[in-house]
C-alpha positions in Angstrom: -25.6 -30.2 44.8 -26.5 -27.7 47.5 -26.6 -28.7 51.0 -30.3 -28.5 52.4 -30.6 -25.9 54.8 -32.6 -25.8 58.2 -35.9 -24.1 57.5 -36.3 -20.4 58.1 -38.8 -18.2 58.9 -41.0 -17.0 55.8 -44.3 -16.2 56.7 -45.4 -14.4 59.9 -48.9 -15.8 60.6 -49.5 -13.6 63.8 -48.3 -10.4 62.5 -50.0 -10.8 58.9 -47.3 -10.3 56.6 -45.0 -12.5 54.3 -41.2 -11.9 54.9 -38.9 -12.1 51.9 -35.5 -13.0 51.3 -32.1 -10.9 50.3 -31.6 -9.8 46.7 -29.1 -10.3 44.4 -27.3 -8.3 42.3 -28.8 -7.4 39.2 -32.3 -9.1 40.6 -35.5 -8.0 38.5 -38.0 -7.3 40.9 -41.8 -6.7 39.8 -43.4 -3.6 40.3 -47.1 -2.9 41.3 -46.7 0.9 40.7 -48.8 3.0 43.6 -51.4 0.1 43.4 -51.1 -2.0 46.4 -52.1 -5.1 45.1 -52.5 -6.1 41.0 -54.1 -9.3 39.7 -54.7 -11.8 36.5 -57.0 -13.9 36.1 -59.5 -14.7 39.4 -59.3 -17.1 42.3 -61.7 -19.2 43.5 -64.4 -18.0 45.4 -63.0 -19.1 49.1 -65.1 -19.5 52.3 -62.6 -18.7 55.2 -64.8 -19.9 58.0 -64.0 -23.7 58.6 -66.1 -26.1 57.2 -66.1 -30.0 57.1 -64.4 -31.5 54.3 -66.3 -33.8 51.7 -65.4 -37.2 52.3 -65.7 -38.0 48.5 -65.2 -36.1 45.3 -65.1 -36.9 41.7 -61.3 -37.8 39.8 -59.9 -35.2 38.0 -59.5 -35.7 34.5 -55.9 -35.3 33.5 -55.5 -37.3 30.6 -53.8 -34.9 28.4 -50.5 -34.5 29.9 -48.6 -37.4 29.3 -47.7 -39.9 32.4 -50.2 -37.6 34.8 -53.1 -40.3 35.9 -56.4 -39.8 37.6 -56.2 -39.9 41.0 -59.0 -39.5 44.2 -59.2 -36.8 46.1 -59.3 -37.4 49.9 -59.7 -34.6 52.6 -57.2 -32.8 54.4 -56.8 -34.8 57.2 -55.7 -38.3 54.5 -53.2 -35.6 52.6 -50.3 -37.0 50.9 -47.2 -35.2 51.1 -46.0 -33.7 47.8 -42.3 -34.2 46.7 -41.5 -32.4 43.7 -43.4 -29.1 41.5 -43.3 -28.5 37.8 -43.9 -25.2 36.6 -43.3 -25.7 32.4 -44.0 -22.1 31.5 -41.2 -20.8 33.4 -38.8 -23.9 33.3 -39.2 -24.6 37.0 -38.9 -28.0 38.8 -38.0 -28.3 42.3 -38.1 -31.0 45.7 -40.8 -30.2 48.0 -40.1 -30.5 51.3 -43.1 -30.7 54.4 -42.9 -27.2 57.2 -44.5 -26.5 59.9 -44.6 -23.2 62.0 -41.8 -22.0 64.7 -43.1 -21.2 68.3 -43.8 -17.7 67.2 -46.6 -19.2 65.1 -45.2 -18.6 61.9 -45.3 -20.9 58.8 -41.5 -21.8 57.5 -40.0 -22.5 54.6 -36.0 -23.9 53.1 -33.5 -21.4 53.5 -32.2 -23.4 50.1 -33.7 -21.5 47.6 -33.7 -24.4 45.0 -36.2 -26.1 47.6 -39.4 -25.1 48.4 -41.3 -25.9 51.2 -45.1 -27.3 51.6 -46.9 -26.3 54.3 -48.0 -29.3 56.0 -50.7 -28.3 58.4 -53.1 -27.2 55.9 -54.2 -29.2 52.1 -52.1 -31.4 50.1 -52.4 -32.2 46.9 -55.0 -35.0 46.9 -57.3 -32.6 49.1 -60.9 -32.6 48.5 -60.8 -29.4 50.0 -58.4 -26.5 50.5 -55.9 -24.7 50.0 -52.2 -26.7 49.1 -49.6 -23.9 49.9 -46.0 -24.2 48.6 -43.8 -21.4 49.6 -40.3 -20.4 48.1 -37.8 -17.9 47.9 -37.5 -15.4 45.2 -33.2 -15.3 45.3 -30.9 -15.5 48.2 -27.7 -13.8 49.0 -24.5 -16.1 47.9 -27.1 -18.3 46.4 -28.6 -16.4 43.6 -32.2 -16.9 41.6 -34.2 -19.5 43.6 -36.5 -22.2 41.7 -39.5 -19.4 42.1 -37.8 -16.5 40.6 -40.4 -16.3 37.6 -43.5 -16.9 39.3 -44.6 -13.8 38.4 -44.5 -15.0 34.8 -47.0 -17.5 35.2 -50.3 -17.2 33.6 -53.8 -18.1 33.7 -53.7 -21.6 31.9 -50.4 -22.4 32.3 -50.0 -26.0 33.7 -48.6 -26.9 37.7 -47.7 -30.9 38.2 -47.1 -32.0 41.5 -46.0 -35.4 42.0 -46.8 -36.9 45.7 -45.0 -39.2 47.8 -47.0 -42.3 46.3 -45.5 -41.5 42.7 -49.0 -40.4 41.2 -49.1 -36.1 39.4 -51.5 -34.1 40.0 -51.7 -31.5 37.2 -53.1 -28.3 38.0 -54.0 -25.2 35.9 -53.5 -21.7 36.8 -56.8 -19.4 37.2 -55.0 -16.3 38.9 -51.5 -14.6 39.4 -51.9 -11.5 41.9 -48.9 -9.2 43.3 -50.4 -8.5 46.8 -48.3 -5.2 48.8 -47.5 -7.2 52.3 -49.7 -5.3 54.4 -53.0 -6.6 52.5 -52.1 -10.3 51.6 -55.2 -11.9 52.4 -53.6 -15.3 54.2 -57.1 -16.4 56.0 -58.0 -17.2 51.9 -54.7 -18.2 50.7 -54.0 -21.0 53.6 -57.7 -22.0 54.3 -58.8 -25.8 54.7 -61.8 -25.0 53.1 -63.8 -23.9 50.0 -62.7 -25.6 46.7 -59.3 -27.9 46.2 -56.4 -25.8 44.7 -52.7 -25.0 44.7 -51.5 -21.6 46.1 -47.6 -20.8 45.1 -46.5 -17.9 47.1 -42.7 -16.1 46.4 -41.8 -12.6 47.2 -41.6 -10.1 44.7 -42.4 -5.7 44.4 -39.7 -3.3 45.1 -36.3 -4.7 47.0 -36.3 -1.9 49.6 -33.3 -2.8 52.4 -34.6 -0.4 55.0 -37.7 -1.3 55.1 -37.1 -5.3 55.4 -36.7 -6.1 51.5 -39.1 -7.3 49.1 -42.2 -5.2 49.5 -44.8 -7.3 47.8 -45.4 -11.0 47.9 -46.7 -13.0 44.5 -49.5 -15.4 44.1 -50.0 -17.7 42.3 -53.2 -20.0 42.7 -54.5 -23.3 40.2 -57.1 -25.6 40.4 -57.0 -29.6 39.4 -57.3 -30.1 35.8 -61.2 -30.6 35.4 -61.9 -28.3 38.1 -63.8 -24.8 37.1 -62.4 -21.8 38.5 
């Protein structure tokens, strides 16, 4: 099993752009062509002003997947921690593990790529509210594909599960994947505490170019709770 890592730096908050990690050889990377941004599928309309979070909100109905139960939503602030995401559609199952943000204000994520990190100072998964952001690498150097390598396989209506730290899933289903260039990625919307509860999976992805820092494009990946509309 590989050691767990100190977190690094993934996501620079302040200077607007998501950092990615070092390739490896023979890595497929996804291209977005001259556009700088490509999308499937459409993401919930999001209000990135804050606003309170509802103290109530109606169970989701999961019944159809097997061993996922209903389960209240709460607001941000009542959050459980997550512990483990499934991704089915692209065999993908990995720990979860809570970050924060270094003194430089950015948000951080496991150097391990096997792990991926859930940042803790915005939604969890039993949000009424907001935005539930697990970050993870695409590949690392020496340690080869990461658990997030084919996120940008995902598509609208594929299934998410999240299991929290009380034992209870939360199943989730994919409304959007979108390849944003990292000068555009719109992070006010993809880590806001507000508009509707969802799941935002972010990995890097576009052209690997060294000289200009690596991966050029970040992927996104955003569900609702089964139940939800988009």
């Amino acid at each position: 099993m590989r050691r767990v890592r100190p977190a690094v730096l993934v996501l620079a908050l302040s200077m607007g752009a998501l950092v990615g990690t070092t390739v490896v050889a023979g890595a497929t990377v996804v291209s977005t062509g001259a556009d700088r941004t490509s999308s499937v599928g459409t993401r919930p309309q999001v209000d990135v002003e804050p606003t309170p979070a509802p103290t109530e909100a109606p169970t989701e109905a999961v019944r159809e997947l097997p061993g996922v139960r209903e389960l209240p939503l709460v607001s941000p602030e009542r959050a459980v921690p997550p512990i483990t995401v499934s991704i089915p559609a692209i065999g993908a199952t990995a720990p979860v593990v809570p970050t924060g943000v270094t003194r430089d204000g950015a948000a951080e994520i496991p150097e391990d790529v096997d792990l991926v990190g859930w940042y803790r100072f915005g939604a969890g998964p039993t949000s009424t509210s907001g935005s539930t952001v697990i970050i993870g690498h695409r590949d690392g150097r020496g340690q080869g594909r990461g658990v997030l390598y084919g996120l940008a396989g995902v598509a609208p209506g594929d299934r998410v599960v999240v299991t929290v730290e009380t034992g209870d899933r939360v199943a989730y289903r994919v409304v959007s994947r979108e390849v944003f260039d990292k000068q555009v990625v719109p992070l006010d919307e993809l880590f806001s505490r507000s508009g509707p509860a969802r799941l935002t999976l972010i990995t890097c992805g576009g052209a690997y170019v060294p000289e200009e820092g690596g991966y050029q494009s970040n992927v996104v990946v955003t569900a609702v709770p089964v139940g939800a509309s988009a």
